[in-house]
C-alpha positions in Angstrom: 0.0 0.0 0.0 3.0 2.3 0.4 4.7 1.3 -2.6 1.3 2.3 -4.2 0.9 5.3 -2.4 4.3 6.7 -3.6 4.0 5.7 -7.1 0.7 7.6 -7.3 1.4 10.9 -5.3 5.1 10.9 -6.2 7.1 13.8 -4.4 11.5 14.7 -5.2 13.9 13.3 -2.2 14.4 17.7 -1.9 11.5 19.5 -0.5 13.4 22.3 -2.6 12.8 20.8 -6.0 9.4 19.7 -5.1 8.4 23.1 -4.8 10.2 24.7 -7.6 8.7 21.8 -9.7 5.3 22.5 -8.1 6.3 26.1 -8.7 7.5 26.2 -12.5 5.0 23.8 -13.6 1.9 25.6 -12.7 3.8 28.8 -14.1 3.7 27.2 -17.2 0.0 25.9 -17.1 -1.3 29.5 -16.4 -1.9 30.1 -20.4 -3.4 26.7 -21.1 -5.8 26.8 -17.8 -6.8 30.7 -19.2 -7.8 29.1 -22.1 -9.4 26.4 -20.5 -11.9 29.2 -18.6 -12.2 31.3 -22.2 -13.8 27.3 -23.9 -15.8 27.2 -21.1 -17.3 30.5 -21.2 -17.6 30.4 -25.0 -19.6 27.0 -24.5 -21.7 28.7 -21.5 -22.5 31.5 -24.0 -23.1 29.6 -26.8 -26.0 27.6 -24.4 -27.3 31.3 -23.5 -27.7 32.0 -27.0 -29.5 28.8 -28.0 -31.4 28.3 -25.3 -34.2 30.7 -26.7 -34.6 28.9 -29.6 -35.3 25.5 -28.0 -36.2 26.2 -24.4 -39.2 27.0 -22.8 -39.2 30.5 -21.0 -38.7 29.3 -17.6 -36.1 27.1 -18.7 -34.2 29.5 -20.5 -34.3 31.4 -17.6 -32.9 28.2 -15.1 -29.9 28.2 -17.5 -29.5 32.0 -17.7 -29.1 31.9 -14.0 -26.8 29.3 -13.7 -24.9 30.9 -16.2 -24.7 34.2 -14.7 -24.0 32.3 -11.0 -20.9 30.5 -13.0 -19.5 33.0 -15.4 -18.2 35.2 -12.4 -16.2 32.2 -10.9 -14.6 31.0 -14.5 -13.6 35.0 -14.8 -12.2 35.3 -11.2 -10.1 31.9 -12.0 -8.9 33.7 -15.2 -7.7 36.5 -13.2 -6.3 35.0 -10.3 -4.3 32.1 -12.5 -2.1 35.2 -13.8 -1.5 36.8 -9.9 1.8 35.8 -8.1 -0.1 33.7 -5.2 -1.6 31.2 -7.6 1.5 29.0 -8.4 2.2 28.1 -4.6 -1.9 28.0 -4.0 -2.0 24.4 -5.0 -6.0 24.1 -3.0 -7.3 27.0 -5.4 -8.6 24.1 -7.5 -10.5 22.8 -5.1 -12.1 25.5 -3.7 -13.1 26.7 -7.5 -14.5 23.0 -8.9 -15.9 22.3 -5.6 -17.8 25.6 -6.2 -18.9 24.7 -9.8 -20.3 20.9 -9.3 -23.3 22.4 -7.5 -23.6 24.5 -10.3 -23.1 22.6 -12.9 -25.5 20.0 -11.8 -28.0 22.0 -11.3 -27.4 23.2 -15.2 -27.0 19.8 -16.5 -30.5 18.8 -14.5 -32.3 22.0 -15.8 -31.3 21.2 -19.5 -32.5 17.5 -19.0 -36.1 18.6 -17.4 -36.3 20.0 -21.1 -37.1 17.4 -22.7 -34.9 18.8 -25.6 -32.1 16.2 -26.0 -34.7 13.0 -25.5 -31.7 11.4 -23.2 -32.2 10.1 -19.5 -31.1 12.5 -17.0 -28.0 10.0 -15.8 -26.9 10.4 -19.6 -27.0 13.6 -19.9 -25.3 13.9 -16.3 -23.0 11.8 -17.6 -21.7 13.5 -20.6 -21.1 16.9 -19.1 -19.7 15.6 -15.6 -17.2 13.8 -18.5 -16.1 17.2 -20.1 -15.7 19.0 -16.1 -13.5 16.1 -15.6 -11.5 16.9 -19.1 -11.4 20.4 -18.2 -10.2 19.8 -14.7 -7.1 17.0 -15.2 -5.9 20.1 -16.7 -6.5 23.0 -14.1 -5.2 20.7 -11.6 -1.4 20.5 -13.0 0.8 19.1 -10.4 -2.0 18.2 -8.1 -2.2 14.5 -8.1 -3.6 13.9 -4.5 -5.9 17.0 -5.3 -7.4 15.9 -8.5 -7.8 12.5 -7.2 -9.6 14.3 -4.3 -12.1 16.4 -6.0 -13.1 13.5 -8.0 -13.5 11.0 -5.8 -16.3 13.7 -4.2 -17.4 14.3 -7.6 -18.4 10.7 -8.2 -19.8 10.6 -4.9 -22.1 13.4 -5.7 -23.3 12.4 -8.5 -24.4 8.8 -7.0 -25.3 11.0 -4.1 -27.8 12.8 -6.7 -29.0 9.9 -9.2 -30.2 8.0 -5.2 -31.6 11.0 -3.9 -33.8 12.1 -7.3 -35.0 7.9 -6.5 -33.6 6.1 -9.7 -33.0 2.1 -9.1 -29.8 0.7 -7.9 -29.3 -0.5 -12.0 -29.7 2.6 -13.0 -27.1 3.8 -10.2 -24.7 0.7 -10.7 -25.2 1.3 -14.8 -24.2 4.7 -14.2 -21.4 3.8 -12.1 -20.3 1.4 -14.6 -20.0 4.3 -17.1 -18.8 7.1 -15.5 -16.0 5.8 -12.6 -13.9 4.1 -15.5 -14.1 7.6 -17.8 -13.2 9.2 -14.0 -10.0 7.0 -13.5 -8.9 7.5 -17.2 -8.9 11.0 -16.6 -7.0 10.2 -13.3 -4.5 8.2 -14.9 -3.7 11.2 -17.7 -3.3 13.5 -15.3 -1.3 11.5 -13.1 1.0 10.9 -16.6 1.3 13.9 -17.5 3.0 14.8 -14.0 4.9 11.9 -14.2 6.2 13.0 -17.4 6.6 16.2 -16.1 8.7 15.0 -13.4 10.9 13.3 -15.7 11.5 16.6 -18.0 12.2 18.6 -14.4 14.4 16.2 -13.4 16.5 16.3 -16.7 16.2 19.5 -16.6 17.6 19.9 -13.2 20.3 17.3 -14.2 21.0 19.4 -17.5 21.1 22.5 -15.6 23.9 21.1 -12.4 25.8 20.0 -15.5 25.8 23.4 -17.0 26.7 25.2 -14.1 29.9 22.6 -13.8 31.0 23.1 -17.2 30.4 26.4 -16.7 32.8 26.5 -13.4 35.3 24.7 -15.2 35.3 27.8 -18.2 35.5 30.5 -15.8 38.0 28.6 -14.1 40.1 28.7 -17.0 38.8 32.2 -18.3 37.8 35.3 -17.0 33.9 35.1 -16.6 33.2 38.2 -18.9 35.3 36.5 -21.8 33.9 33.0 -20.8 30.4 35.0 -22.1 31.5 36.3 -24.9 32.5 33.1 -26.2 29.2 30.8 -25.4 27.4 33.6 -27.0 29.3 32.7 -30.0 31.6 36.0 -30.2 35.1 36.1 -31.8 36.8 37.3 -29.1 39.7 39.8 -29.3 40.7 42.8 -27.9 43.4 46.2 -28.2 44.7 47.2 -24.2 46.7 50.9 -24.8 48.6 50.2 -21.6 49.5 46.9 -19.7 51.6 46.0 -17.0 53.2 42.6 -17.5 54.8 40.0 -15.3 56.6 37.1 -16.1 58.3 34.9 -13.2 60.7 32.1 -13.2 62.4 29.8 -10.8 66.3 30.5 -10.3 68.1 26.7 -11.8 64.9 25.1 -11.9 66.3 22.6 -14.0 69.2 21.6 -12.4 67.0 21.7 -8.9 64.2 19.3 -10.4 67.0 16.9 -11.8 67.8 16.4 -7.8 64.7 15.8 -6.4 61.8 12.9 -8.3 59.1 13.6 -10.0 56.1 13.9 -7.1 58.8 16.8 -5.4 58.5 18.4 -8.4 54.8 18.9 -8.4 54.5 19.5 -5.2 57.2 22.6 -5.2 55.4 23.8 -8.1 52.2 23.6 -6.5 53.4 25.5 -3.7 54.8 27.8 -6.1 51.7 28.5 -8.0 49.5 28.9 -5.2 51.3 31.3 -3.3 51.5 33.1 -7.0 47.8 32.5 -6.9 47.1 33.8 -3.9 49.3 36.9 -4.7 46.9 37.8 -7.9 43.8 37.5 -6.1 45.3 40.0 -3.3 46.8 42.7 -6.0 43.9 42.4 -7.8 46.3 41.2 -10.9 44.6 38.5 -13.6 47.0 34.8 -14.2 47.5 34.0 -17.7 49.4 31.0 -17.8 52.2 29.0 -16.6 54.5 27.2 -19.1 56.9 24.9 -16.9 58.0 26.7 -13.9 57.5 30.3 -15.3 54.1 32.0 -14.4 53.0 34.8 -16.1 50.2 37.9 -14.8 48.9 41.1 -16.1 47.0 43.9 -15.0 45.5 46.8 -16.8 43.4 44.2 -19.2 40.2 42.4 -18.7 39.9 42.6 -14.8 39.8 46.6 -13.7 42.7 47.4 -11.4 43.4 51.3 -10.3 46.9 51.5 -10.7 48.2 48.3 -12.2 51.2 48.7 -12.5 51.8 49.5 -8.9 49.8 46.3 -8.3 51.9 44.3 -10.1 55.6 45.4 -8.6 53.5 44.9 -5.1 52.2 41.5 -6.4 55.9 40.8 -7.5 57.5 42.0 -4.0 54.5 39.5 -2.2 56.5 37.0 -4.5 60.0 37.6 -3.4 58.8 37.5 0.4 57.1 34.1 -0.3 60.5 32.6 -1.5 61.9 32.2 2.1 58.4 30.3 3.3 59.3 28.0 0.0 62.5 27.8 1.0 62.3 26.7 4.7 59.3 24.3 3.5 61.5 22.3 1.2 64.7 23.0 2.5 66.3 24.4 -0.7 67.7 28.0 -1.5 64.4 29.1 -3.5 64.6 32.0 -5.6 63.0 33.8 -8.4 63.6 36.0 -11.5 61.2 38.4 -12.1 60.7 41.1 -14.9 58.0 43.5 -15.5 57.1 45.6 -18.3 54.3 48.3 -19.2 53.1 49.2 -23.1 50.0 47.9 -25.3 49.0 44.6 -26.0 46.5 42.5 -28.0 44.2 39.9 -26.3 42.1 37.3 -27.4 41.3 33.5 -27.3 42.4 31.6 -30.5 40.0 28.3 -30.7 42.3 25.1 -30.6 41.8 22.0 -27.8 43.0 24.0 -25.0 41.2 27.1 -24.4 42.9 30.2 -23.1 42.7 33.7 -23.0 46.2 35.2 -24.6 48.0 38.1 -25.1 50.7 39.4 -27.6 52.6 42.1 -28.5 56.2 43.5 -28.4 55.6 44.8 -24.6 55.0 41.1 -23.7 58.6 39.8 -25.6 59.8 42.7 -23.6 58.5 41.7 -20.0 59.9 38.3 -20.9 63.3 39.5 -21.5 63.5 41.2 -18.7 62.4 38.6 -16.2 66.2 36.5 -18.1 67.4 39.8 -17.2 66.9 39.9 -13.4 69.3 38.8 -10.8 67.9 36.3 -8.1 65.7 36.8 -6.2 65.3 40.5 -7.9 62.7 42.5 -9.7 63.7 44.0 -12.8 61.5 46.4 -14.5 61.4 48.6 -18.0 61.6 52.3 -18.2 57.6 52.3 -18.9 56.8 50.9 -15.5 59.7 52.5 -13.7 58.0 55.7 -14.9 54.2 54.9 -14.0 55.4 53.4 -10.3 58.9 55.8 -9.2 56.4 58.3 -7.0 55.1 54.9 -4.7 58.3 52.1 -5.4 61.7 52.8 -4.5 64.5 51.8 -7.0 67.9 51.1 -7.4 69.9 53.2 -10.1 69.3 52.4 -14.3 71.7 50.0 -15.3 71.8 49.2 -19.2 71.0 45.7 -20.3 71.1 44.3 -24.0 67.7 42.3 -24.4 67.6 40.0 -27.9 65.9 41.4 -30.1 65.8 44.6 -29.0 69.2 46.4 -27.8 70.3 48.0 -25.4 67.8 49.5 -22.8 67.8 51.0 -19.1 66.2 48.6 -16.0 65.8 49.4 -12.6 65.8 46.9 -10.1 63.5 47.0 -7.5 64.8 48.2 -4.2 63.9 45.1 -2.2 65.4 47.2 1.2 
């Protein structure tokens, strides 16, 4: 009897996603139970108009008044299926068909005293209890344990009716016979469609966690604004007039790593890296890439810093500091290169396996030179920074340094104190 229970009224492990299913679906049903009450009161119209024609006075009058008793309820339905209480009101239903049956039977008995459609009252009954029915597996969208509810009193009121107006128990059983099968049909679409709509929620919910993953996973390898600009299916690339660049490297990192195995390795880059990292996230600076043990930064790009090139001779000082906590960690005389330049780059992400946002331009070769350039431990920078950061970084006197490619230039090292 559980088992059964739970297969019929079936409800999400999460009381969160049973109410946002409860929620979204009945959201979505507004339009379709709006047109439901706009059939309706074409067909009650449609009665009012004919009933002239083929009605005796007093009976046109019994289904004019019925009609004007009902059409205010269909149009307060209409209404209140579009206001923000209706989607978590899941007993509105109730309240609204448990209004109407009176109603309605009291319509469907005044048509029959007629005479007009030569049937026997528990046919005509029938028929039109059979469209309600239709009318409500609809209206009551998510509503299992209601809609089974309401018509379980529905069939009880219309035996209730055909016993009380004195027709014979074969009449009643006959009845009976015809109308709780059509009753449990209706039951069973309506329980199928929530089923079904259970199973679309639930992919959808699925689809959606796996979205938000994949999505992680692109803003973890790109900034978030560029990650957008790519899924909405724009070339990205973009012109920066002026940005700081920092590119880092580990002093004999080759001849270190050949001492130590392969998991040492990792793990001395990974405490490398992190503490480099950490050090973006605290200037405010954006990672590009690492390639090996050399790690390179920007600021003054994509993600907004005030004065980035400040940020990034800070970020690269944080760096130097960090060596000696490297150092006493692994026991080994740790030490960078670091060089930093200033000028205009171009940005963009060029589609291949890997994605990653890039950037090129002489000021980058530059930066990169520089960082060869720099004595352990030491922060060498280009005459563009040195001129954007001298009023807030102290430095030691321009020494000239040939870069490849380029010539002979002026650097100043970073007065470390």
């Amino acid at each position: 009897m559980a088992s059964l229970a739970r297969l019929l009224f079936q409800r999400f492990a999460d009381s969160r996603d049973e109410q946002r299913y409860r929620l979204e679906l009945r959201q979505r049903q507004t339009k379709f139970i709006r047109a439901l009450m706009f059939i309706g009161a074409a067909m009650l119209s449609v009665y009012v108009i004919l009933a002239p024609l083929y009605l005796s006075l007093a009976a046109t009058f019994a289904v004019l008044l019925s009609t004007v008793a009902m059409a205010p309820l269909l149009a307060f339905y209409a209404w209140y299926v579009g206001r923000p209480g209706y989607a978590a009101n899941r007993w509105v239903e109730i309240g609204f068909f448990a209004l109407m049956e009176p109603l309605h039977l009291y319509y469907i008995y005044t048509l029959h005293s007629t005479g007009v459609t030569g049937w026997p009252f528990y046919g005509v009954l029938c028929y039109n209890q059979m469209l309600l029915l239709s009318f409500a597996s609809l209206a009551f969208a998510a509503s299992v344990r209601q809609f089974l509810i309401w018509t379980t009193i529905t069939v009880a009121m219309v035996l209730a009716l055909l016993v009380s107006i004195g027709y014979p128990s074969n009449v009643v059983a006959y009845t009976t016979a015809f109308y709780a099968p059509f009753a449990c049909l209706v039951g069973y679409i309506n329980w199928a469609s929530d089923d079904k709509a259970r199973a679309l929620f639930e992919a959808g919910t699925r689809l959606d966690a796996e979205k938000r993953k994949s999505d992680a996973l692109l803003y973890n390898v790109l900034p978030q604004s560029i990650a957008q600009r790519l899924q909405s299916g724009e070339a990205v690339a973009d012109a920066f007039p002026e940005v700081t660049i920092v590119f880092v490297d580990i002093v004999g990192f080759t001849r270190m790593s050949q001492a130590m195995d392969a998991g040492q390795v990792v793990t001395l880059l990974n405490a490398y890296f992190h503490k480099a990292d950490a050090g973006c996230d605290l200037f405010g600076i954006e990672k590009v890439k690492t390639i090996g043990d050399a790690y390179m930064a920007v600021a003054g790009a994509i993600v907004p810093t005030p004065k980035p090139a400040k940020a990034v001779v800070d970020f690269a000082c944080y760096l130097i500091g960090a060596t000696r906590d490297i150092s006493r960690e692994f026991g080994l005389d740790f030490k960078l290169h670091i060089g930093i330049n200033t000028g205009p780059v171009v940005g963009g992400v060029i589609a291949g396996k890997k994605m990653l946002y890039d950037y090129w331009g002489d000021a980058i070769n530059v930066a990169s030179r520089l960082e060869g350039a720099a004595p352990p431990n030491g922060i060498t920078v280009s005459q563009a920074t040195y001129d954007a950061t001298k009023d807030s970084c102290r430095y030691h006197p321009p020494r000239p340094v040939t870069l490849k490619g380029i010539g002979e230039v002026p650097v100043y090292d970073v007065d470390l104190g």
